[in-house]
Every structure is written in C-alpha cells, then in structure tokens.
C-alpha positions in Angstrom: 160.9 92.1 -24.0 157.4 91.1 -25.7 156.9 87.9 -27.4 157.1 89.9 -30.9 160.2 91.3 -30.3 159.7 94.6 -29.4 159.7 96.8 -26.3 156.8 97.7 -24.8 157.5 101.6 -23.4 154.9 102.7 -20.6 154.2 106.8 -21.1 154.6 107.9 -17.6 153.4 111.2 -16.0 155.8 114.0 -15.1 156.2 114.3 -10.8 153.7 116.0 -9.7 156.0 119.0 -8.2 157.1 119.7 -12.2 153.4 119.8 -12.8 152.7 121.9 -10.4 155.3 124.6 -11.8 154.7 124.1 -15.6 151.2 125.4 -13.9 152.5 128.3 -12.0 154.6 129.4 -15.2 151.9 129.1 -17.5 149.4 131.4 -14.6 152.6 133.7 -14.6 153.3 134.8 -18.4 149.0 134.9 -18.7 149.5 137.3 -16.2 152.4 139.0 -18.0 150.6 138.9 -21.1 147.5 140.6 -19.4 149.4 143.6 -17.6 151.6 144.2 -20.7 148.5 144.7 -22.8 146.7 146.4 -20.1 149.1 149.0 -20.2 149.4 149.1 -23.6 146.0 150.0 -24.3 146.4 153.1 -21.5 149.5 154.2 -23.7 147.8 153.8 -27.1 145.2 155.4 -25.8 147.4 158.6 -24.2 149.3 158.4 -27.8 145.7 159.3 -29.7 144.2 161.9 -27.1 147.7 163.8 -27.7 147.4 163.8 -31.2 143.6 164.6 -31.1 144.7 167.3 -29.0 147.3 168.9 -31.4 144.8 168.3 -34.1 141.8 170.5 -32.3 144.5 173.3 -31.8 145.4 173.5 -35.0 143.6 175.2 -37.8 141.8 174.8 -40.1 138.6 174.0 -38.0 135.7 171.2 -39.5 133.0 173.7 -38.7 130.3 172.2 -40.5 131.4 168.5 -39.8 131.0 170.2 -36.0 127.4 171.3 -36.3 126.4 167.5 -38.3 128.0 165.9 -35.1 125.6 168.4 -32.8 122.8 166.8 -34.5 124.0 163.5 -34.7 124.7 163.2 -30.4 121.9 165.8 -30.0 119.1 165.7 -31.5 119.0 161.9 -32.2 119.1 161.2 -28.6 116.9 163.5 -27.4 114.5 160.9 -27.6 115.5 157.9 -25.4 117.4 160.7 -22.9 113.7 162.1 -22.4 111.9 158.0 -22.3 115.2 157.1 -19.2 114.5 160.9 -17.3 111.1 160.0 -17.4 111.5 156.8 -15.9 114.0 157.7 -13.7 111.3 160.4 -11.9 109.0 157.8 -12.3 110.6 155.6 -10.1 112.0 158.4 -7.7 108.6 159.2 -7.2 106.7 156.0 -6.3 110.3 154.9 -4.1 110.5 158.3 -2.4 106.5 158.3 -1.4 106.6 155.0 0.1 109.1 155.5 2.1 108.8 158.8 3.9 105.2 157.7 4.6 106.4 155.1 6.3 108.6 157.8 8.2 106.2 160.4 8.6 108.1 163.0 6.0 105.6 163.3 3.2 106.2 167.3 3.4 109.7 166.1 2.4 108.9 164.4 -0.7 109.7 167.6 -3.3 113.1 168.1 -2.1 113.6 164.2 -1.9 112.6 164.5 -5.7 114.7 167.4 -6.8 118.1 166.4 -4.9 117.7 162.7 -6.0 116.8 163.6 -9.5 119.3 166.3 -10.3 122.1 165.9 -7.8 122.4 161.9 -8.5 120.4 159.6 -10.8 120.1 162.7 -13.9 123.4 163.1 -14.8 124.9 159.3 -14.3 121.2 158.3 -16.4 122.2 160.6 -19.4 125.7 159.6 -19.2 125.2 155.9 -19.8 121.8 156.5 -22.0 124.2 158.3 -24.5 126.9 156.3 -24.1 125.0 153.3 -25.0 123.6 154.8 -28.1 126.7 157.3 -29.4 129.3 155.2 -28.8 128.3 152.3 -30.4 127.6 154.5 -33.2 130.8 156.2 -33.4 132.5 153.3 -32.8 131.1 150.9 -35.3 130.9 153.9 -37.8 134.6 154.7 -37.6 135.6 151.0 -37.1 133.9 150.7 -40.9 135.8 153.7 -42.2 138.6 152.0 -40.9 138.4 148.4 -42.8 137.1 149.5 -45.9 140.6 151.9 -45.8 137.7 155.2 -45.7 140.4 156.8 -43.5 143.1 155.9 -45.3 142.1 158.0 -48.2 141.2 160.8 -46.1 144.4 160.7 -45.1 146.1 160.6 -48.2 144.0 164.2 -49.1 145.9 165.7 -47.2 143.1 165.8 -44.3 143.6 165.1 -40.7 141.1 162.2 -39.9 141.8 162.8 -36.1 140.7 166.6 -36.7 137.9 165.5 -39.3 136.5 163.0 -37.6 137.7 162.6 -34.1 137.8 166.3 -32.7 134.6 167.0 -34.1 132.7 164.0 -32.6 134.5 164.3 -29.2 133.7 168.1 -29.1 130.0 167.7 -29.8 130.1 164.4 -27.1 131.5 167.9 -24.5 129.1 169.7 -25.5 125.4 168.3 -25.9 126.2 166.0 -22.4 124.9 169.1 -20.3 122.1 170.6 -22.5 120.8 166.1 -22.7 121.4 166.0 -18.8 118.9 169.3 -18.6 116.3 167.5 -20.7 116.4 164.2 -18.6 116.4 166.3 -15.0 113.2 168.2 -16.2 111.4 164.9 -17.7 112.4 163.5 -14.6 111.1 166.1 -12.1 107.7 166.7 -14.5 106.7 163.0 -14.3 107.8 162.5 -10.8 105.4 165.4 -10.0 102.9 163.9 -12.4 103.2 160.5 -10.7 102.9 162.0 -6.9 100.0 164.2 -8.2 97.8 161.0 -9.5 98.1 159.6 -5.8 98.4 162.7 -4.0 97.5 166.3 -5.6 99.9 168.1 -5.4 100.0 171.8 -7.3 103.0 172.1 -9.6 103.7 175.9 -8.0 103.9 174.3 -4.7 106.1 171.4 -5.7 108.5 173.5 -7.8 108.9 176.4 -4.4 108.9 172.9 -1.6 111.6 171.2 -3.7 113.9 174.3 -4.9 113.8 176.0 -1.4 117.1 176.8 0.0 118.6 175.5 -3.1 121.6 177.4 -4.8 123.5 177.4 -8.0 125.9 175.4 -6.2 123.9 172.4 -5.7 123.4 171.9 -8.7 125.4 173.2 -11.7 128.3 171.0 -11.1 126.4 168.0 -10.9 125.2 169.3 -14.3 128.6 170.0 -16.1 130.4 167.6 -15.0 128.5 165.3 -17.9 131.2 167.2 -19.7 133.8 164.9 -18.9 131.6 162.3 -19.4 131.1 163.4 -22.7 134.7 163.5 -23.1 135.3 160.1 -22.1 132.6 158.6 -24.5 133.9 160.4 -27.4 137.7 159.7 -27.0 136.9 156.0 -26.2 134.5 155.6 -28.9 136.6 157.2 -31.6 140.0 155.2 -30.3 138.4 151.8 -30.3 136.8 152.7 -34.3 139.9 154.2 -35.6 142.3 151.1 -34.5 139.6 148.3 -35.7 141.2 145.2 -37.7 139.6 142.5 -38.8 136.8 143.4 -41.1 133.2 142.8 -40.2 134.4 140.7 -36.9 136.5 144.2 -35.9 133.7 146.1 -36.6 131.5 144.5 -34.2 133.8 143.9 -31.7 134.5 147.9 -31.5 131.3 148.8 -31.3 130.9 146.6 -27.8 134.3 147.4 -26.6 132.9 151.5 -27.1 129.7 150.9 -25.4 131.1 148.9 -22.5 134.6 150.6 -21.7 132.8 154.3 -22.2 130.1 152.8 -20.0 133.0 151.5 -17.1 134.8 154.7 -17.4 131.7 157.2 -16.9 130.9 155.2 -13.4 134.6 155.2 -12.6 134.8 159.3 -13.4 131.4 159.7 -11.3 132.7 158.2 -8.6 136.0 160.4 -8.4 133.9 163.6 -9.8 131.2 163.2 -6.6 134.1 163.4 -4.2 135.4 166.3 -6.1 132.7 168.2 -6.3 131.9 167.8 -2.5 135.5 169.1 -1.6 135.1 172.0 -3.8 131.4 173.2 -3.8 130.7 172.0 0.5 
C-alpha cells in the first residue's frame, strides 16, 4: 500500500514458455493463411481456364477482335523481340569465340552459334521479352475494364467477356509466340555472324552450311513451338489477374506486376519441364 492510498500493480511479462507458443501459433495460422490462399489462387485460376475453354468452343467466334489482338502481341513487339535476339547473338558470339579459342575449336564456332541460339537462349528470350511487354498490357488493360465496371456492361449485352476478351487475347498470345521466336533466332544468328565476321571474316554461305550441318527438323522445331505454351501461359495469367482486379487505380497497378512477374515465373518453370520433355520425345 502507497502513501496515497492506492495500490501500486507492477505489469509483469507472460513466462517465457507461453511466449514462446503465442509465437509458434501466430507462425502456424500465417502459414495456414499462406497455403489456403496459395491454393486458392490455383483453383480460381483452374475455375477461369474452364470457362475460357467453354467459351472458345462455343460460337459465335470474335473474328475481328482475333486479328486486332494478332497485331496488338505481334506486330507491336516485333520491335523489342528483334533489339533482345539481336543481343542475345551478340553476346553468343563474342562468349562462344573466346572460349573455343582458348580450346582450340574455332571450326566449331557456327554450330556453337546455331544450337545455342535456337535450341536455348531464342525461345526462353522471346518468351520473357513478350511476357514483359503483353502481359502487363493485358493485364493492366483488363484490370481497367474491370474497375471502371467496362466488363460489367459487356456482360450485361449479352456478350461473353471471357470469349470477347479473354479467348481472343490468349489465342493470339498461342499463336504469334512461334512466328516472334523465328524473328529473334534469325536476328540472333545474323548479328552473331555479323559480330564474328568484324573480328574474324567469315562468309555468310559458309557460316549458314558449318552451323546447319547434320542438323534436322527435329532439333529444332520443338524448341520452336513449344513458345506456344508459353504463349498460353502469358495470356491465361495476364487475362486472370486483369479480369479479378479490385481496388481501383491501386488494383490496376498491382495486376499489371502480378501479370508480368507470375507469367514471367511460370514461362521458366514450363521451360524447365518442356526441355526434359522434348529430350524424351525428340532424342
């Protein structure tokens, strides 16, 4: 008892073992909370492919929304596709020349080029290139449909937005992958070849019949097409993230860096598990 009368109550700290498991439970449900939504994402996301697929079996077809996407993944990115192959052979080049003169294998340099070019750093180049650039475009431009209700009125005309707007985008993602993939290989072989030629002429005849030689279609369509599923990936991911956005201008933003950077994870993942499956099917 004070001098004033009252009781002076000292705060004491909980034991240090019910500290320790008010920790452990707070660590556990962070986890719980982190799986649950992990795993709802994967089934949101299987819940929109399936109804993406029903809509892009299902007449009527968006023909000419189709051919406006074309131009919109195509064309518009034909540009930095061709600045990132052109690098890319760039860098082949000077890497590959160094080293097999260290080795002694300069003959070896054109099929060094091709393989490395075609077979590995073309198609994985192209794939993050566009998904960089077309995903954050579909996302953010969907994502802004989405907030200002742009899809909600679609939907109330009697239009499918996941046929309108999703199918069509996805489908020309499929498509244009390959024919961008074609554009960075040969940017990337011609400036490779340009690069070796200004430190060691080298005729363009001879490089092209050294580097193909012994090739087949084998070693190097599938490398080729398999951007398709890339394509695939960018699209559906692009177009899930803009078409669930909340959140206004904040949402907006935030879909267009979860697009770029989950398409960009999953095309690395895929190449990973497409490599080993094209080297158990095409030996």
């Amino acid at each position: 008892m004070s001098n004033s009368g009252f009781t002076t109550v000292t705060a004491t700290s909980p034991p240090l073992p019910g500290r320790r498991a008010e920790l452990i439970s707070t660590a556990a449900s962070s986890a719980a909370k982190l799986f649950e939504s992990f795993f709802e994402w994967f089934g949101n996301l299987g819940i929109f492919s399936w109804k993406v697929l029903c809509a892009a079996v299902t007449p009527p077809y968006e023909w000419r929304e189709l051919i406006r996407q074309l131009d919109e993944v195509g064309s518009k990115s034909f540009p930095v596709v061709v600045m990132a192959g052109s690098a890319i052979g760039v860098i082949i080049s000077l890497e590959a020349r160094y080293s097999l003169s260290r080795f002694g294998a300069k003959s070896m340099f054109p099929s060094t080029l091709v393989y490395s070019v075609i077979q590995v750093m073309g198609p994985i180049i192209t794939g993050l290139v566009v998904s960089g650039r077309v995903g954050a475009g579909i996302g953010a431009e969907l994502a802004s449909m989405k907030v200002t209700e742009q899809i909600d009125a679609i939907e109330a005309s009697a239009i499918n937005p996941y046929r309108l707007l999703a199918t069509t985008r996805i489908m020309a993602c499929i498509l244009m992958l390959p024919l961008l993939t074609l554009v960075s290989d040969a940017c990337g072989l011609l400036m490779g070849w340009f690069a070796q030629t200004l430190a060691d002429p080298l005729s363009f005849h001879q490089f092209i019949q050294d580097g193909f030689k012994g090739a087949t279609f084998n070693s190097f369509l599938p490398q080729t097409f398999k951007t398709s599923v890339y394509g695939l990936i960018i699209g559906l991911i692009a177009c899930f993230q803009g078409m669930r956005t909340r959140g206004g201008a904040e949402g907006v933003g935030r879909a267009a860096t979860n697009s770029v950077v989950l398409a960009s994870l999953f095309v690395i993942l895929a190449d990973v598990v497409l490599v080993k499956f094209i080297l158990i099917v095409f030996p």
